[in-house]
C-alpha positions in Angstrom: 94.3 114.8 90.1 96.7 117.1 91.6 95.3 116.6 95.4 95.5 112.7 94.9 98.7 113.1 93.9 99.9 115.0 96.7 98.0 112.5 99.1 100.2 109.6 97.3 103.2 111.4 97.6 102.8 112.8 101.6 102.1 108.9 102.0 105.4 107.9 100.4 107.2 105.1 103.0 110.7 106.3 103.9 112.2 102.7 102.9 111.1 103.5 99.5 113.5 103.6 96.7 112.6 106.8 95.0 115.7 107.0 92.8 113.8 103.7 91.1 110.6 105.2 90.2 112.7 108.2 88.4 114.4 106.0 86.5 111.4 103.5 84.9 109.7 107.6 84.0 112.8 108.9 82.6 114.3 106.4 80.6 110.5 106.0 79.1 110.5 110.2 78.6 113.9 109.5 76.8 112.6 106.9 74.4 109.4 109.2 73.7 111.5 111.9 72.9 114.3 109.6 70.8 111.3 108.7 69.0 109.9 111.8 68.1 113.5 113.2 67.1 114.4 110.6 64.7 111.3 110.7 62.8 111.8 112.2 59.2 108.6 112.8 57.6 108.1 113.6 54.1 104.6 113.7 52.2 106.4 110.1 50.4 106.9 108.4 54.0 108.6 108.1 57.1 112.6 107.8 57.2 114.7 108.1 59.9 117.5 111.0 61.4 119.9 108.8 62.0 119.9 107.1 58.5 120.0 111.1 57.1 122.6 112.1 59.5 125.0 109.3 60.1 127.0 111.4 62.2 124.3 111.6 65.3 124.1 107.7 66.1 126.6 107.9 68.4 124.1 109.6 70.5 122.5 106.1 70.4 124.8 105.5 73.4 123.3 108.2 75.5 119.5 107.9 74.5 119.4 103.9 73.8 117.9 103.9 77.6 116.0 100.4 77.5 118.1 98.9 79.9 118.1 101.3 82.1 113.8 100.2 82.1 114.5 96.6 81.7 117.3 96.9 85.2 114.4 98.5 87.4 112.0 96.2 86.4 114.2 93.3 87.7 114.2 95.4 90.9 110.8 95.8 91.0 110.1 92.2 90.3 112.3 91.2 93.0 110.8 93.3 95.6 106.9 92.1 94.4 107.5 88.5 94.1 109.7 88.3 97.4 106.5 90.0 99.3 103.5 88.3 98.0 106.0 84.8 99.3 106.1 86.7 102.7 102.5 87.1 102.5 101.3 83.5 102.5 99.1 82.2 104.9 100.8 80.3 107.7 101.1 76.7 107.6 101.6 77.0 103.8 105.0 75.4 103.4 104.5 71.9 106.1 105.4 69.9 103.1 106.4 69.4 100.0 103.4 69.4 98.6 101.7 72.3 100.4 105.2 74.4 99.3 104.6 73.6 95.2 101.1 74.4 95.7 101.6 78.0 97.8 104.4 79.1 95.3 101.8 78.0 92.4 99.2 80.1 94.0 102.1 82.9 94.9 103.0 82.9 91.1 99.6 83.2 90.0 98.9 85.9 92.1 102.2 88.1 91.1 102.0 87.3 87.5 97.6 88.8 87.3 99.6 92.0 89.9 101.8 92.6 87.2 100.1 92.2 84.1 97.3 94.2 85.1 99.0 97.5 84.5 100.6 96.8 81.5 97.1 95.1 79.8 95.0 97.1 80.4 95.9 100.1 78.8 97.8 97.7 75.8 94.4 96.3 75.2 92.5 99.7 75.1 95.0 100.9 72.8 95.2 97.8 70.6 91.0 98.3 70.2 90.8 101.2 69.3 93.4 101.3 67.0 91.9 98.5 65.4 88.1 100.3 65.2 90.1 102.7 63.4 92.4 101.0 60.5 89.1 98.4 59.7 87.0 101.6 59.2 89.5 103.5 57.4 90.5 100.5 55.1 86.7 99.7 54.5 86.2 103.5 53.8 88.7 102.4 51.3 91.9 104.3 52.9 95.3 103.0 54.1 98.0 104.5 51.4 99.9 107.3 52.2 101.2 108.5 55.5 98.1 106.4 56.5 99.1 103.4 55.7 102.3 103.9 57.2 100.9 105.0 60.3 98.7 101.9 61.0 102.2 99.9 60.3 104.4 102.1 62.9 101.9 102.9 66.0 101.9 99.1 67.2 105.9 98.3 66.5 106.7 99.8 70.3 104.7 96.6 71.3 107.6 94.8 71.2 109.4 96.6 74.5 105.7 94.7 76.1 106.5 91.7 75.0 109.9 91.4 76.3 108.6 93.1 79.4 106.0 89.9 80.0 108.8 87.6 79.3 111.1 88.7 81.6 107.8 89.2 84.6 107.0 85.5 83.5 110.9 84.0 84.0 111.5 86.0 87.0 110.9 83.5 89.8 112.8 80.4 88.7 115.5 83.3 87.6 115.3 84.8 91.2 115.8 81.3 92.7 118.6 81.3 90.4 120.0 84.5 91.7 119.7 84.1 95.0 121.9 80.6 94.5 124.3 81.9 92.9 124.5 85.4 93.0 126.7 87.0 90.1 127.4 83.8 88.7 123.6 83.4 87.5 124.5 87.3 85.6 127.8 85.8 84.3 125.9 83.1 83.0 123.6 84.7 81.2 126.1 87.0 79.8 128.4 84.3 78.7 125.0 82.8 76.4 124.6 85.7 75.1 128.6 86.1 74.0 128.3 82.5 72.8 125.3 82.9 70.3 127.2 85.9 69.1 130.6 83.5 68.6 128.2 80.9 66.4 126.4 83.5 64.8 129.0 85.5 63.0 132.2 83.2 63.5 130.3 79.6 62.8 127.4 81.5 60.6 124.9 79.4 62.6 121.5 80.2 60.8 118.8 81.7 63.5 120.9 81.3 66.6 120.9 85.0 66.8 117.1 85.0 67.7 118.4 83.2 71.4 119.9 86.5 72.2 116.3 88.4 72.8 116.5 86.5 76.7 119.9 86.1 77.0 120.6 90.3 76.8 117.4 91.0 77.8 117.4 89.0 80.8 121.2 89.4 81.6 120.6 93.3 82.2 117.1 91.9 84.2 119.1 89.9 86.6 121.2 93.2 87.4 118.1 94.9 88.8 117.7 91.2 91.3 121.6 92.2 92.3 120.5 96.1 92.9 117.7 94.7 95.0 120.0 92.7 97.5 122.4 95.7 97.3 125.2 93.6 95.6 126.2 97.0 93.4 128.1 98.5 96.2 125.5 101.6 96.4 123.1 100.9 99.1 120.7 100.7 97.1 117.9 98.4 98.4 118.0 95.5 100.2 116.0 92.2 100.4 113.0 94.2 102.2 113.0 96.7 99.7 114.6 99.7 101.8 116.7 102.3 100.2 119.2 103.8 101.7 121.6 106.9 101.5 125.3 106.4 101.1 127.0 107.3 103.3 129.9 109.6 102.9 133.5 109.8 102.8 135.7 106.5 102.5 132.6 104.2 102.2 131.2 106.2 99.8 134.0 106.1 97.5 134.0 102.3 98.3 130.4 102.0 97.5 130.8 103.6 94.0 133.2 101.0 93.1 130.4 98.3 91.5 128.8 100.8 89.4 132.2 102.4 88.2 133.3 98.9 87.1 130.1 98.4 85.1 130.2 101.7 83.9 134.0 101.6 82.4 134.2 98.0 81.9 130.7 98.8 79.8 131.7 101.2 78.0 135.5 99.9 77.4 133.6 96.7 76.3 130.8 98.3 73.8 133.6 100.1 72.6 136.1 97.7 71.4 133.5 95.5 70.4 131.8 98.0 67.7 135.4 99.0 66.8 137.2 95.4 66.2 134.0 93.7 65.4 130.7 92.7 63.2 128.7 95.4 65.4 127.1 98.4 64.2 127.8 101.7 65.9 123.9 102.3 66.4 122.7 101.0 69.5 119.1 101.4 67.9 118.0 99.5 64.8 119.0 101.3 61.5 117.2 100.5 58.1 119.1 99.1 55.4 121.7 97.6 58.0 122.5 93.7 57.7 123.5 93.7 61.4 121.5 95.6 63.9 122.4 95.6 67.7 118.7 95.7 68.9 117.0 93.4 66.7 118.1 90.7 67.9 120.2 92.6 70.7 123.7 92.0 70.2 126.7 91.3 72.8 127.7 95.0 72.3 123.8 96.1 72.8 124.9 94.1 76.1 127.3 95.9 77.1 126.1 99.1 76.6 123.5 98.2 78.9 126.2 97.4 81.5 127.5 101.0 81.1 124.0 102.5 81.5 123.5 100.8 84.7 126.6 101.8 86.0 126.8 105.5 85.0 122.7 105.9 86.6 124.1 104.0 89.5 126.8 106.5 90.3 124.2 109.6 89.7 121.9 107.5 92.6 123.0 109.8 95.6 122.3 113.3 94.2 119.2 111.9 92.9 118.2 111.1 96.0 118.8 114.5 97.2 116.5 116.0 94.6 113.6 113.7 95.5 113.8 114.3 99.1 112.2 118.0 97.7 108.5 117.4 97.9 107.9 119.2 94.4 110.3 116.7 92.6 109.2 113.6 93.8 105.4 114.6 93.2 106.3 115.2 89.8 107.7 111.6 89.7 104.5 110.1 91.3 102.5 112.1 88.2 104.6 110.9 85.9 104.5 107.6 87.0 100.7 107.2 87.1 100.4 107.6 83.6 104.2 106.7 82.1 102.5 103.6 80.0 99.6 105.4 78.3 101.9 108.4 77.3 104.5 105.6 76.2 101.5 103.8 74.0 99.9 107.0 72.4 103.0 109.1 71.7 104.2 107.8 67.9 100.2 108.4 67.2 100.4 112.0 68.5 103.4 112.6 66.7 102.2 110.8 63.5 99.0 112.9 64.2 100.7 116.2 64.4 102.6 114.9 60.7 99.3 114.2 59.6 97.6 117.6 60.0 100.7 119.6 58.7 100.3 117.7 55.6 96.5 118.3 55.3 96.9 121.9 56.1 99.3 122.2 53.0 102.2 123.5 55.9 105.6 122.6 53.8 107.2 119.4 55.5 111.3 120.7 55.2 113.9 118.1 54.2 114.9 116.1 56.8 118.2 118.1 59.0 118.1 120.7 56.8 117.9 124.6 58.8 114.6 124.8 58.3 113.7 121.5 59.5 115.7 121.9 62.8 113.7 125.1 62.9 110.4 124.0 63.1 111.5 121.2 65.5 110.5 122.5 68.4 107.2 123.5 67.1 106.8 120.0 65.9 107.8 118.3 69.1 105.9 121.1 71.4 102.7 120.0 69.4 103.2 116.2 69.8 103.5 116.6 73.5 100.2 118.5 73.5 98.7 115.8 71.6 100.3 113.6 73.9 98.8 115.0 77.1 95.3 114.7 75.7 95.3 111.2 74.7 96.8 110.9 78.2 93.8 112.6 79.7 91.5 110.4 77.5 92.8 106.7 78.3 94.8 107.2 81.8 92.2 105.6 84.0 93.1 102.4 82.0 96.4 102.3 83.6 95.6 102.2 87.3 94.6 98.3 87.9 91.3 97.1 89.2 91.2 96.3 93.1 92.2 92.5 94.0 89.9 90.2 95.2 88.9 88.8 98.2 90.0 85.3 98.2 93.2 83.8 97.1 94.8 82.2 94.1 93.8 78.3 94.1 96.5 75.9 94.6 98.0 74.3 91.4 96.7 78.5 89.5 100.3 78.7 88.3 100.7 76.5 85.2 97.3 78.4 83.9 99.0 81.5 84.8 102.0 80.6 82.8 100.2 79.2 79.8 98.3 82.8 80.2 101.4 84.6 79.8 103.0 82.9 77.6 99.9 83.8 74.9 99.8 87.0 76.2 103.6 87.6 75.0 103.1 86.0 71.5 100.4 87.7 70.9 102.0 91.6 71.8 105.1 90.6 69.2 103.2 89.1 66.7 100.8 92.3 66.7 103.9 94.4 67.0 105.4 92.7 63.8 102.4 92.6 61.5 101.0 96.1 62.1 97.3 97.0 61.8 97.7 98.0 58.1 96.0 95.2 55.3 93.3 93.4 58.3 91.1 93.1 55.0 93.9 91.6 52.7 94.7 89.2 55.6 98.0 90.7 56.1 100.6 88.6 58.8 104.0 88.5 60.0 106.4 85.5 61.0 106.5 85.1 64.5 109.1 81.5 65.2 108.2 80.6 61.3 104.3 80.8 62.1 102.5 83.1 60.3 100.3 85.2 62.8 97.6 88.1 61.5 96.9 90.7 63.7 93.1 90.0 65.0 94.8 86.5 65.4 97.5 88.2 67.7 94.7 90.6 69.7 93.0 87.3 70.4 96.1 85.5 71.9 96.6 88.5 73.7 93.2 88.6 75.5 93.2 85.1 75.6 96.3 84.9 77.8 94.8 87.8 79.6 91.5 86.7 81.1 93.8 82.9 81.7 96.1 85.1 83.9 93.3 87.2 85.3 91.0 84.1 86.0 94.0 82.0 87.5 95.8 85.1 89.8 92.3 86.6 90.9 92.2 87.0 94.6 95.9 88.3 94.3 96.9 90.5 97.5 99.3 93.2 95.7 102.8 93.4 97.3 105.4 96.3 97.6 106.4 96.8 93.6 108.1 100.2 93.9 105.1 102.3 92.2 103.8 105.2 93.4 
């Protein structure tokens, strides 16, 4: 592994946008690690830190990092879609109808490229997860830390589903962007304020559910502005170059977009948490009748906005670090295996739980001394665990070789109808869990009741609809390593 990645790495094109691929691995190493430090175990469940200690969710503002992923995957989105269009065969757009049937084959083509790496391993962890809770409940099993565990290891699903949504939305939303710029942000943003306005001013009933694209794919549409480099730091281009900044006056002039987002952000998240119905948790809190993740808020909004801006203004002495060849190696490790570590790493840490409490070790009350003592053992171990599951399922995540032949002309609306089942069936199976499959157990996903081998088979479903309409797809330049 270690020569392959250093072959990746020595290959690395000098328009690529390094300071991207550190940010998708390190905002998904902060949620990992959020994860495993708000977990409070006790032999009678699973709590949370936050909840214990009200006085650490402000750090919610620092390690609430999903927009920081959600921003470069609009970036990354841009760059793929834009060069699978620049890849069609000459002669494609003479007419009207030849242009429907080239950007049907095009979307095809990017949605299978996409998909593909997030699937694969989803699906390999969704089976054999599900091998395991039907043979622990037939064994008669599932109460306990169990039974909590086969409810827990599928809820990070959801950051999936949103993630297909936004890959599925993100060539009419281009076409949007590149119309109208800023305005098509701004409009999304505005939505999002107004479902807030009619939820808690006109007490609209589930209005607030709206807000999952509008925030989601506000923050989405920043990454299409990065891309064009309409936020002031260089930072890509049409082509997908990245560049420098260059010093001195231009380089305080090119700070100026991020340091809007980043203070008007912040000012914004601020005030809004302070003066209004908004928690001051930026990640979901039990108990709470208002939560700014689920759904995400206007505030959850725009804390994003500050995110984006403060990793905006760090871009230039990240780039110096990556320019050192044992830094950006590291990054193209990381990268290759981001998703499987991001899929196994509640069940290492559940694991690790599991065998303290079967070795009789005393479990200390949550933020008590001795619980902050044994952190560090606790965390240490789940990483371990982490990296062998890692080791185990990795080869999932690198996607199988395209075909030879191309998309077929009218591929997209099966690509889309693919997609769409593909992202019900991720939330619904996020929702229900994997705990009661022999009690029939299900969820409400848009008032339909959905059980989870019910949402595995939407999921693969959509899946081989996707793979049979994109096959043939010629991957383009999607910033990965």
């Amino acid at each position: 592994m270690g020569s392959a990645v250093r072959v990746l790495a020595e290959a690395t094109p000098a328009t690529r946008d390094r300071y991207v691929d550190l940010l998708r691995v390190g905002s998904l190493a902060v949620v990992v690690l959020g994860h495993w430090m708000m977990a409070a175990v006790t032999p009678d469940g699973v709590g949370n830190l936050l909840a214990v200690v009200p006085a650490l969710q402000p750090l919610t503002w620092l390690l609430q990092v999903m927009p920081v992923f959600f921003f470069v995957g609009g970036f990354s989105h841009a760059l793929s879609y834009r060069s699978l269009l620049r890849k069609r065969p000459e002669g494609s757009a003479d007419s009207d109808t030849a242009t429907s049937a080239s950007a049907d084959s095009v979307y095809a083509a990017f949605l299978r490229a996409r998909l593909q790496r997030l699937l694969r391993p989803t699906m390999v962890f969704v089976l054999v997860w599900g091998v395991v809770a039907l043979l622990v409940q037939l064994l008669g099993g599932g109460g306990g830390l169990t039974g909590v565990t086969l409810r827990l290891v599928t809820q990070p699903l959801w950051f999936i589903g949103i993630y297909l949504a936004m890959v599925a939305f993100t060539p009419p939303l281009l076409r949007l962007h590149e119309r109208y710029g800023w305005g098509a942000f701004a409009g999304l943003a505005g939505a999002a304020a107004a479902v807030d306005v009619l939820r808690f001013a006109a007490g609209v009933p589930y209005v607030e559910f709206l807000n999952f694209a509008f925030v989601w794919l506000a923050v989405h549409q920043l990454g299409f502005l990065r891309a064009d480099g309409r936020l002031g730091t260089g930072a890509g281009s049409a082509s997908g170059a990245g560049s420098t900044p260059s010093t001195g006056l231009g380089a305080l002039r090119s700070l100026r977009v991020p340091a809007l987002l980043a203070g008007g952000g912040l000012i914004g998240a601020v005030v809004l948490v302070a003066a209004g119905p908004y928690p001051l948790s930026m990640v979901g809190m039990p108990g709470e009748k208002v939560s700014n993740m689920a759904p995400p808020t206007l505030a959850l909004l725009a804390h994003g906005l500050w995110l984006v801006g403060a990793v905006e203004l760090l871009r230039a002495p990240a780039a110096r670090l990556l320019a050192r060849p044992r830094a950006w190696r590291t990054v193209v490790a990381a990268n290759g295996v981001a998703m499987t570590a991001f899929l196994w790493h509640l069940t290492a840490m559940l694991g690790v739980y599991g065998a303290l409490l079967a070795l009789d070790v005393p479990l200390p009350e949550p933020a008590k001394a001795a619980w902050w003592a044994q952190t560090p053992l606790r965390l240490a171990a789940a990483a371990a665990l982490t990296a062998a599951l890692v080791a185990a399922f990795r080869t999932f995540e690198h996607p199988a070789p395209p075909s030879a032949t191309t998309p077929a002309p009218g591929s997209g609306p099966l690509a889309a109808l693919g997609a769409t089942l593909c992202l019900l069936g991720v939330l619904g199976l996020s929702m229900v869990g994997l705990g009661g499959l022999l009690e029939g157990r299900t969820a409400l996903l848009i008032a339909i009741p959905v059980s989870a081998p019910a949402a595995v088979a939407m999921t693969l479903g959509g899946w081989l609809l996707v793979e049979r309409a994109g096959r043939g797809a010629v991957r383009g330049s999607d910033q990965r390593p």
